[in-house]
N, C-alpha and C positions, 0 to 999 in steps of 0.2 A: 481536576481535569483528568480525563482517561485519553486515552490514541493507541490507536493501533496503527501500525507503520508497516512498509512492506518493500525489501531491498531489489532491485536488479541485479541479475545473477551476471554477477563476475565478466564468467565467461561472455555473453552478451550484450556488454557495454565495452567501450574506451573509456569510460569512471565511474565510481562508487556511485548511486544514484538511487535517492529513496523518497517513496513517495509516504505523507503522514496524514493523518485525520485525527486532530483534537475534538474530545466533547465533553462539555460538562458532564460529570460521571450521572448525575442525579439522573440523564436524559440518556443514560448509556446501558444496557443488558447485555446477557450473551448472545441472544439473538441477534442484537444491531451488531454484535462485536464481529461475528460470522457475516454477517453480508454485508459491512464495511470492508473485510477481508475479501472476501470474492470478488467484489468490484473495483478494489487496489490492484490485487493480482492479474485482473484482465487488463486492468492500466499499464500496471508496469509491463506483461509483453508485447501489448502493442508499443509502448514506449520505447523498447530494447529493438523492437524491428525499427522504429527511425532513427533511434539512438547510433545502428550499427555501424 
C-alpha cells in the first residue's frame, strides 16, 4: 500500500488533525500521488475553517 496524507496546520486547529489516502501502490503513480495531494490540501483548509 502507498498514502499520501496531509496535516492541519497547527496554528488552524484546536488538534493534530490529518487527513490520509491509502492505494494499492500497483494502482498508484506520481501523477495520482500530486492530485491526491491537491485535493487533501483543499480538504484540509476548508476543514481548518470549520474545525476553527
Amino acid at each position: 500500500m502507498g498514502s499520501v496524507a496531509v496535516a492541519l496546520s497547527a496554528h488552524r486547529a484546536p488538534m493534530q488533525v490529518a487527513f490520509d489516502v491509502s492505494v494499492p501502490i500497483s494502482r498508484m503513480n506520481h501523477a495520482d500521488q500530486r492530485r491526491i495531494s491537491a485535493v487533501l490540501r483543499e480538504i484540509a483548509e476548508e476543514a481548518a475553517e470549520v474545525l476553527h
